[in-house]
N, C-alpha and C positions, 0 to 999 in steps of 0.2 A: 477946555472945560475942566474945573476939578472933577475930585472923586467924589465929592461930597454933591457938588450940582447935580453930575449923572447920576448919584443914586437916587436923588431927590425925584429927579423925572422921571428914572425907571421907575419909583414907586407910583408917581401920578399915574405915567400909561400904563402901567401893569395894571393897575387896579380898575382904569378906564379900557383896558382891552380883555379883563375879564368882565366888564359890564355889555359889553359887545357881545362874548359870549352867551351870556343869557339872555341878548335878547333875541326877540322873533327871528325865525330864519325866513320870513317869507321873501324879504328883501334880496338875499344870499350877498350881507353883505362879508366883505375879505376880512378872514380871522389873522388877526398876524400874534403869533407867539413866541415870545425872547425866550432865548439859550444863553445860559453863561458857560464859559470856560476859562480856568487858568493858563491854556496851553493856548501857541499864535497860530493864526492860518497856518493850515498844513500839515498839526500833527493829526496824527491817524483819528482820535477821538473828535476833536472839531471836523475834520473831512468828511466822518461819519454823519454827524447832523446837519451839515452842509448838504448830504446826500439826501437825506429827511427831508429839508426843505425843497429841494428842486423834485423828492418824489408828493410829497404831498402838491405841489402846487400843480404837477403834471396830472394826477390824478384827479384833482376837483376843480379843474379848468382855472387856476390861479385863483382859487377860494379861498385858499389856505395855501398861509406862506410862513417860514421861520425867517425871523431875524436875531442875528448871530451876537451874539459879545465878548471874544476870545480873549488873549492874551491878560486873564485878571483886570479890565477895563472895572470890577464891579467888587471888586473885594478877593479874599481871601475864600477856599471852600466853605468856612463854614458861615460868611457872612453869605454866600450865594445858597447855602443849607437855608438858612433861616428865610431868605427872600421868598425861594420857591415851597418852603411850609407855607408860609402866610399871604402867598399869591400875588406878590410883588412880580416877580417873575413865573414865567412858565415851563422853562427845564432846566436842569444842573445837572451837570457830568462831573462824580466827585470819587474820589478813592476810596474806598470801602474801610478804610483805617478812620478818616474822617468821620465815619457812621459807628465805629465801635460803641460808641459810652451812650449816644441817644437811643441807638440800635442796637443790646448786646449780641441779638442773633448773629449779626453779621461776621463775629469776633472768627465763626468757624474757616468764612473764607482767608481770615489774618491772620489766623495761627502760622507760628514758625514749623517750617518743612511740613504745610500740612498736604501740601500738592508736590508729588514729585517729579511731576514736568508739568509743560505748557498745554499740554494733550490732556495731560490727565484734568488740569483746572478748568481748560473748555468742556471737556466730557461732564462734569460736575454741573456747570452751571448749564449747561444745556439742556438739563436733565431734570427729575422731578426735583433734587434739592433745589437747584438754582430757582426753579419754579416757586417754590415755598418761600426762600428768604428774596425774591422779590415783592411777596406778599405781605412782608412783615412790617411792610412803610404805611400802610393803608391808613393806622391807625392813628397816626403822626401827622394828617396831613400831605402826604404824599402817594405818590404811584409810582412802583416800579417799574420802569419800562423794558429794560436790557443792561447787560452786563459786558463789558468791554476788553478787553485786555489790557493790561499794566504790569506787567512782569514778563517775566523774573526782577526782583528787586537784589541789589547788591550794593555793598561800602563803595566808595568814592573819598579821596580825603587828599592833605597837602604833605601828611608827614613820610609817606610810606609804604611798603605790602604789608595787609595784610594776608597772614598766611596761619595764622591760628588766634584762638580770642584774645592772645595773651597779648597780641597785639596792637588792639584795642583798648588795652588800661588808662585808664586818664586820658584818654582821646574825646571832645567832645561833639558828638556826632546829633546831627540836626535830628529829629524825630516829629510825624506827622503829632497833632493835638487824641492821643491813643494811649488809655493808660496799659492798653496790652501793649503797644508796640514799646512803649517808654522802658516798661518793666520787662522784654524780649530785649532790648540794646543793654540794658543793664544785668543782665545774667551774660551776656556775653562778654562783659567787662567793661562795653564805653558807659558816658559819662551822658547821659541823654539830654538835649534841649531842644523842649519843644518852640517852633518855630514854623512860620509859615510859610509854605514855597516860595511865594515869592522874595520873600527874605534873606532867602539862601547864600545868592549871588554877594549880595553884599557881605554878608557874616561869613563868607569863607576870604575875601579878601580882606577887610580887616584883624582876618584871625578869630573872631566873637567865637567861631566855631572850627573845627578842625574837619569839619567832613558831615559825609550824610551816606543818606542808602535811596536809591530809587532804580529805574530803570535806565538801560542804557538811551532810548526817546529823549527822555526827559533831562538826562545827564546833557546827550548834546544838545539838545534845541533851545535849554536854557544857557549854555554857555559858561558851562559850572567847571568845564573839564579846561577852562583856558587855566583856572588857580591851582584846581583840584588836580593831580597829574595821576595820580593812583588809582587804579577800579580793581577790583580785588572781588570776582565774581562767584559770592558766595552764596546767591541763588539764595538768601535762607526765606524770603517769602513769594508766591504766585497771585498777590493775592490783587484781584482784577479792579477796574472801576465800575461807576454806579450811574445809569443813566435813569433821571430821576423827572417828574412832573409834579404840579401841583395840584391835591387833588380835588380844592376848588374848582381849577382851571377844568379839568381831566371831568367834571362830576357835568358842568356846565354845557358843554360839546353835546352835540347829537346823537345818540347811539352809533349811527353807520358811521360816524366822523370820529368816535369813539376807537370802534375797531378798526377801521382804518390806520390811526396812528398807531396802535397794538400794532399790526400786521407788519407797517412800515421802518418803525423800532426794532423788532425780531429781524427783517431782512436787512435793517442796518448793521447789526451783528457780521455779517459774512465781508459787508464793504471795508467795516474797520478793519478787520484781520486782515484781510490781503492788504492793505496798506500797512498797519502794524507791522508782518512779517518784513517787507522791505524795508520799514524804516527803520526796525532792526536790526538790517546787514547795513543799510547806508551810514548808518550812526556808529556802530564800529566801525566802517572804514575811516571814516572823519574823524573821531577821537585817533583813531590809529597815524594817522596821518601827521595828525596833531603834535605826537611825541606821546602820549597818554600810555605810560606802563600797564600793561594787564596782566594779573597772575590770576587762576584757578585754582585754589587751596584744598583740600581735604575735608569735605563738611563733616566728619564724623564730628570731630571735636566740638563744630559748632552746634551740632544735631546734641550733640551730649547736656551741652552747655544749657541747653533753653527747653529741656525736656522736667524741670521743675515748674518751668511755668505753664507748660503743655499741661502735664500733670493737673496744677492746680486749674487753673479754668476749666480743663474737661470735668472735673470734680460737681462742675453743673451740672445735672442731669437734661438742660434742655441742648446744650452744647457735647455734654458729650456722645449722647445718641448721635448729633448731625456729625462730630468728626468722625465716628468709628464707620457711619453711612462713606461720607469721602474717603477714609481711606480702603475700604471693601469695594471699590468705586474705579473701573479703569482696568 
């Protein structure tokens, strides 16, 4: 089936399974509600709402069931953005870089070096901030549900270490659709294009591109590290994903079937991490395995490097409250 068929359906039954939702429960007929993901069975973030569905379904005696749409079956994040706005679909697991420009709040958790470990970035969102810029979808059309792990993010590329920004000069390295993250690769010397994950694979074998930054998950389970042989673990963002609903769908729901899925999302949180943690050691043993070079370079330089655009964005005053909150934070 194309792309274009399956989206075609997913908007029919989307919009025919939020009509479902509104109606009577007397019947208690089975709510089924689609998920997208760009990632395939089995990374930690799909496994996670995997878990959602088999706990919802146990919970309301198979009332409520999710069905799954992994590996970009449905687009790009920010076509899967717009599906679960306008209630095409019912959840989107998306990188929080993808939310910057529609969502400036979010920009606090994509700031460069704004987390300095993985501890500190869960402490953060587990916490009253995370609470708040989950709130901040409401208004868009959406519900925030939970907040995932997606970092440390680091270069990846075909030419080489890097080992300082200088590096980096005329290198041109993939970049999520972020005018923060664009203008963060560009103070550190690369050559930014924006381009969509899925895209990747191919624009690093033809050359289009020279490299990108993400996490090591995502590095191997896309198979970016067969071209790319360089990781160069410069840690320079934490910045998490976004487990996201539609808040048509979200508005429509029963109240108890309401909190319920709150409840279930928050204890999804703990399933992804323990998967997360392992398939962070597994994925550096495979890359390593692989032949994949790794050096850990000196962030000062890089921390130097992106402290003008740190600068300027905190210059918000709604942003710069929430960074100086994360970094007092841990």
């Amino acid at each position: 089936m194309s792309a274009v068929l399956t989206r075609r359906a997913l908007l029919g039954s989307g919009i025919a399974a939020t009509a479902a939702l509104a109606a009577p429960h007397a019947a208690e007929p089975t709510l089924r509600l689609d998920a997208v993901d760009v990632h395939p069975p089995g990374y930690p973030t799909v496994e996670a709402v995997k878990w959602m569905g088999e706990e919802l379904a146990r919970e309301t005696g198979g009332r409520i069931r999710i069905r799954q749409f992994p590996s970009g079956q449905l687009g790009a994040e920010d076509d899967t953005l717009g599906f679960a706005r306008y209630h095409a679909i019912h959840f989107c697991r998306v990188a929080v870089a993808a939310l910057n420009n529609p969502f400036p709040e979010t920009r606090a958790l994509a700031l460069p070096y704004a987390f300095r470990s993985t501890e500190h970035m869960r402490h953060v969102v587990d916490g009253p901030i995370g609470t708040e810029l989950l709130n901040v979808f409401e208004g868009r059309g959406l519900v925030g549900l939970a907040y995932y792990d997606a970092a440390p993010r680091s270069f990846y590329n075909i030419r080489g270490a890097i080992e300082t920004p200088s590096d980096l000069a005329g290198l041109k390295i993939r970049s999520p659709l972020s005018d923060m993250v664009l203008e963060t690769l560009a103070a550190m010397g690369a050559n930014p294009t924006p381009l969509s994950f899925g895209g990747v694979f191919s624009a690093l074998e033809t050359h289009l591109i020279d490299g990108a930054e993400n996490n090591l998950p995502s590095f191997e389970s896309s198979r970016h590290f067969e071209t790319a042989r360089f990781w160069s673990e410069t840690e320079h963002s934490f910045s998490p994903d976004a487990l996201l609903m539609s808040k048509t769908a979200f508005d429509a729901l029963a109240p108890g079937d309401r909190e319920l899925l709150k409840d279930v999302a928050r204890r999804s949180v703990q399933v992804m991490r323990q998967s997360w943690d392992a398939r962070v050691a597994e994925a550096r043993r495979v890359v390593l395995e692989a032949g994949v070079a790794i050096n850990r370079p000196d962030p000062a330089p890089f921390v130097a490097a992106v402290a003008p655009v740190v600068k300027r964005y905190t210059a918000d005053p709604v942003l710069g409250r929430l960074y100086s909150r994360i970094q007092a934070e841990g």
